[in-house]
N, C-alpha and C positions, 0 to 999 in steps of 0.2 A: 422236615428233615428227610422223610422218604421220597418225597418227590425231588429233592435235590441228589439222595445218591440214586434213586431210579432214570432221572434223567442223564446223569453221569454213565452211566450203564447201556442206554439206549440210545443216546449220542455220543459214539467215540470220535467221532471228526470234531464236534467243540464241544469244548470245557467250558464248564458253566465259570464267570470270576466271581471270584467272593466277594462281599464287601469292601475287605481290608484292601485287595488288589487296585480294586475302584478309586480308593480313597490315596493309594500310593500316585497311582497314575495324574493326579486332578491336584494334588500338594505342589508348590510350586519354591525351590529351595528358595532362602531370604538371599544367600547371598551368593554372587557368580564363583565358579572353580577358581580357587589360585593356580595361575599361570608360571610356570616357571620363568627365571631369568635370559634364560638361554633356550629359542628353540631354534633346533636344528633342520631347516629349507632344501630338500633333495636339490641336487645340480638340474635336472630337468624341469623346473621349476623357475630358477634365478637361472638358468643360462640367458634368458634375454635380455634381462637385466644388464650383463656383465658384457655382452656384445653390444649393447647401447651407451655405455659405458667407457668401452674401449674404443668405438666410433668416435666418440666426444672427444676421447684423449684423442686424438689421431687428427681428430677435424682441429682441434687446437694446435697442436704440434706444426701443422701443413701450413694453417693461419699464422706463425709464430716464423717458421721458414722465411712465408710470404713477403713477409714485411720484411725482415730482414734482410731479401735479397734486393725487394723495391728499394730499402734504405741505399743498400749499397752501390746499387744501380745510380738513386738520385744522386749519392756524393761521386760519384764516378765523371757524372755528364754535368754538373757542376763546374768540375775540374775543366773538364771538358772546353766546356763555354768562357772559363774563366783564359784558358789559358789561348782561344781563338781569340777573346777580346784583346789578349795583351800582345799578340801577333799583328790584327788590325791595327791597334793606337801606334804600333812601331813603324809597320807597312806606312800608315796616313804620316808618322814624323818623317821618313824617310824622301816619302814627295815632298813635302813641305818641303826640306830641305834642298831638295836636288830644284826645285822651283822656285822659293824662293828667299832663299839663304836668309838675311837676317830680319826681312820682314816676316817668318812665317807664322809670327804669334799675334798679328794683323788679319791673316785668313783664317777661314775654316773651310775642312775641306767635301766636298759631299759626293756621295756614295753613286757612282752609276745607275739608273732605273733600271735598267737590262743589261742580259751580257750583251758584248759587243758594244753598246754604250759608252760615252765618254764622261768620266766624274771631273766635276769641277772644283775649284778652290775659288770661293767669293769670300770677299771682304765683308769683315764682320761690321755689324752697321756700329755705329756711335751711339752711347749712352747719353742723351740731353736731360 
């Protein structure tokens, strides 16, 4: 016991640990801290989070637009096509008719290769 408080005395930079200290430090608890339900994440932390987060929203919204206006585009040139093709079958009845009055459900009529080209109306062949 004197060599313990004489060393204590003669070394003030370390303290000698006791036993008990030893044996605190080396026990190892059975069972981990109960966590609370809620813990609270500073913003510097979860700000990256919440900007990859709000990219996503954004990058979906823009993807959501997209389509949308492709949709509206497709039905647009639909229309489009629909209503050149019903121009053309008018245009082709109207030669028929100026060419050849009541036979013109005997021809069909075909389409010019090139401009400046001349389109013809040939006789549809016979079914045998």
């Amino acid at each position: 016991m004197f060599k313990k408080i004489f060393s204590i005395f003669s070394k003030k930079e370390q303290l000698p640990m006791t036993d008990e200290s030893k044996e605190e430090k080396t026990e190892v608890p059975d069972e981990p801290a109960q966590l609370p339900d809620t813990i609270e994440v500073p913003w510097k932390e979860c700000a990256g989070v919440k900007n990859y987060e709000d990219a996503i929203t954004k990058a979906h919204n823009d993807m959501k637009e997209f389509l949308y206006n492709i949709k509206m585009k497709e039905i647009s040139v639909i229309r489009a096509i629909e209503r050149l093709e019903k121009a053309s079958d008018t245009k082709i009845e109207e030669i028929k008719e100026q060419y050849l009055k009541e036979q013109k459900e005997e021809y069909e009529f075909s389409v010019p290769s090139a401009t400046g080209k001349p389109g013809f109306l040939k006789r549809k062949k016979a079914n045998k």
